[in-house]
C-alpha positions as CSV (number, residue, x, y, z in Angstrom):
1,X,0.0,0.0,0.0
2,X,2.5,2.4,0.5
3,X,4.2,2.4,-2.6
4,X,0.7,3.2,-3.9
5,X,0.8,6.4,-1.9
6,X,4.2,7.5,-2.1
7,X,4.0,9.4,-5.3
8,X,1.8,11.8,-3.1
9,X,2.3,14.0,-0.5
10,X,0.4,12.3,1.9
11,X,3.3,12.1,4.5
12,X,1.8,7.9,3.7
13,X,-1.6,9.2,5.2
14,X,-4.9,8.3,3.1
15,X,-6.9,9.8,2.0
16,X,-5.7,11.3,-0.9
17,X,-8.3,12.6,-3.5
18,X,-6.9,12.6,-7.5
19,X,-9.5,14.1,-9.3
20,X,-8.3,14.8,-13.2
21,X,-5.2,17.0,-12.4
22,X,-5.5,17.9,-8.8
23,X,-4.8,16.0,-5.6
24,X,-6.3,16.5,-2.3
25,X,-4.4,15.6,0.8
26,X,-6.4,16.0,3.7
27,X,-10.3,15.1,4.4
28,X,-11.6,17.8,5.6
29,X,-10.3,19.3,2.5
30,X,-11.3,16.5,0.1
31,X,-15.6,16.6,2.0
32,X,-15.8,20.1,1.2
33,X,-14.2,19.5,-2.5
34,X,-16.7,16.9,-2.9
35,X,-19.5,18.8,-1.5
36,X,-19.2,22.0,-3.9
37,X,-18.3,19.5,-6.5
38,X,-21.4,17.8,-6.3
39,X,-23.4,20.5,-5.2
40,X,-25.5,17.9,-3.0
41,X,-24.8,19.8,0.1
42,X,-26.6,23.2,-0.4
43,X,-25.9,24.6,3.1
44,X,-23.7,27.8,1.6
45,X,-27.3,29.4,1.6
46,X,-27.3,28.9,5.1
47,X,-24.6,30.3,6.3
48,X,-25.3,29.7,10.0
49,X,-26.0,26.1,9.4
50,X,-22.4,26.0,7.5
51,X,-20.9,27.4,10.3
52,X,-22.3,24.2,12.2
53,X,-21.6,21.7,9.9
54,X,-17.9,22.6,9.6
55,X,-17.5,22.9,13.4
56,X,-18.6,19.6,13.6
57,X,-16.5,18.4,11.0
58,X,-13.9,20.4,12.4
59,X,-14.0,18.2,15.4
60,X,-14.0,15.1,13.6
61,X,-11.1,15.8,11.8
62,X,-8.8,16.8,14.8
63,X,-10.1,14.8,17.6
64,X,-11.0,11.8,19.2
65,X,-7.5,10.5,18.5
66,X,-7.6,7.5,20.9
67,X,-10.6,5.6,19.4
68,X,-9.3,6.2,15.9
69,X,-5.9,4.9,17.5
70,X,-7.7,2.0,19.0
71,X,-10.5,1.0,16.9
72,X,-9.3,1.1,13.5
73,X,-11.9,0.9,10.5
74,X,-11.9,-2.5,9.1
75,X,-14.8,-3.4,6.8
76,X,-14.4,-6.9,7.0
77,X,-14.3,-7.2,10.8
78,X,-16.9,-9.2,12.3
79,X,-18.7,-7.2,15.3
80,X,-16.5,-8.2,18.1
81,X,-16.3,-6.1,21.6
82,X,-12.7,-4.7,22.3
83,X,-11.9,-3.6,25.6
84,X,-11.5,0.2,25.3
85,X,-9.4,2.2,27.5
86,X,-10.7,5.6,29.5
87,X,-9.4,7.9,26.8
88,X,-10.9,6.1,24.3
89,X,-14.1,5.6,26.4
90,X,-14.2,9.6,26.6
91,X,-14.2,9.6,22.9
92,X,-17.2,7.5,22.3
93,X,-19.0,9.8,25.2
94,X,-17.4,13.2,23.3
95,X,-19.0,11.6,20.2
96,X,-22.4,11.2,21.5
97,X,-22.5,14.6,22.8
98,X,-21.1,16.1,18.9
99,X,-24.4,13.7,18.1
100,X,-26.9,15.1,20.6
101,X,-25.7,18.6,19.9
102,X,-26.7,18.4,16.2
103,X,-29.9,17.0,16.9
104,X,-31.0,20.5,18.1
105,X,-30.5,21.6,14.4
106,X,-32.2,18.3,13.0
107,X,-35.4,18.0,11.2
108,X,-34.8,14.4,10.1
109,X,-32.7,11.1,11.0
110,X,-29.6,12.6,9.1
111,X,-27.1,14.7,11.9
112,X,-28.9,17.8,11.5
113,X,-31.5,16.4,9.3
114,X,-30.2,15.7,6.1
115,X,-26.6,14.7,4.4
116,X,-24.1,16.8,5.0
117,X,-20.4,17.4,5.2
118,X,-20.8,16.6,9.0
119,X,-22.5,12.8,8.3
120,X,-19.9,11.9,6.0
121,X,-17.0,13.3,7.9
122,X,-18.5,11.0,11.0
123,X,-19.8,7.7,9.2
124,X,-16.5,6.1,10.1
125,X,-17.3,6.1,14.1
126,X,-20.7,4.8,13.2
127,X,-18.9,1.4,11.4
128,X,-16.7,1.4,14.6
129,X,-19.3,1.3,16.8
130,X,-20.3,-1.4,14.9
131,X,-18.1,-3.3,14.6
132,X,-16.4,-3.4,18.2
133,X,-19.7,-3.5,19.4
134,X,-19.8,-0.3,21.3
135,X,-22.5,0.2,23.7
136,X,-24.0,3.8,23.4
137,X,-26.7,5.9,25.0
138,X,-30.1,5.0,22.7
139,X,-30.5,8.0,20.4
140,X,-26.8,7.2,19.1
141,X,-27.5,3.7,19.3
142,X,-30.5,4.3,16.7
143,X,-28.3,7.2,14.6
144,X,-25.9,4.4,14.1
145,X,-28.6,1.5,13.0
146,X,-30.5,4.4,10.6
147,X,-26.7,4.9,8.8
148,X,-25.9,1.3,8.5
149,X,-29.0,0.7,7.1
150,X,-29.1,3.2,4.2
151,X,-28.5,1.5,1.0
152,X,-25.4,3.5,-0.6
153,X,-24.2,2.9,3.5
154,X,-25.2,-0.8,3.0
155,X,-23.1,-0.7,-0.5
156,X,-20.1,1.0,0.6
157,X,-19.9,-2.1,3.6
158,X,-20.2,-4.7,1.3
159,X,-17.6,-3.2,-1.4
160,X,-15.1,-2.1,1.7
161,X,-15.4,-5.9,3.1
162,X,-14.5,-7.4,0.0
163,X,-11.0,-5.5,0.7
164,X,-8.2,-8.0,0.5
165,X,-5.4,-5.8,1.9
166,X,-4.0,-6.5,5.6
167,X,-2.1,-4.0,7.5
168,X,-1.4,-5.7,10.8
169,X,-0.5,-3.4,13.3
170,X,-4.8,-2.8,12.7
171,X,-5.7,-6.0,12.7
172,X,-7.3,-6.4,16.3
């Protein structure tokens, strides 16, 4: 893998976006690429809701360092529990509370009620949960079942456990 990665400046960090002629580095970057790319996420007419969305994503992007550390996102994992240590226990309880705070915004079963910058940048702690089996308070408990059962979520689970590649120090 990381001769597949070298050619970039990723310091051999994904992700790395190529997209024609230009490569993206850094995810928070590369969400709000897609986003204006797209044009799926219309939230630049709402500039207060913007300013929510990339505080959130913000947070996502530069914290909760010791469950990323210690639950890594593996497709193919079979839900298993892990012990978890405080830190990491924090995280989960910091994420719930990122959760609970955009629910005041939400008018639907999306983090503040629809698709966003802010569900995509946290989808990966919702397969985490999953998959180590992480017991949560209930209204992240039912955020987390409402994502994994969305059909592109549903696609991208199946196509990311077909993955074939093994980088052990993750393998838990």
């Amino acid at each position: 893998m990381m001769e597949q990665i070298s050619p970039y400046l990723s310091n051999h960090k994904v992700p790395v976006l190529k997209s024609d002629e230009l490569e993206i580095l850094d995810s928070l970057v590369i969400i709000e690429y897609v986003s204006a790319y797209c044009r799926q996420d219309s939230t630049n007419t709402y500039p207060k809701m913007l300013a929510v969305i990339r505080s959130l994503c913000a947070e996502m992007h530069s914290s909760f360092i010791a469950i990323r550390n210690e639950l890594p996102m593996i497709f193919r994992r079979k839900p298993v529990e892990l012990a978890i240590s405080k830190d990491g226990l924090n995280n989960i309880k910091g994420i719930q509370a990122h959760w609970q705070f955009a629910g005041q915004y939400s008018d639907g079963d999306w983090l503040l009620g629809r698709f966003s910058m802010a569900v995509a940048m946290f989808t990966p702690m919702v397969l985490r949960f999953s998959r180590y089996k992480v017991a949560l308070q209930s209204i992240a408990a039912e955020y987390v079942d409402y994502v994994l059962n969305d059909p592109l979520m549903m696609k991208w689970v199946e196509a990311g456990s077909t993955e074939t590649q093994v980088i052990e120090q993750e393998e838990r």
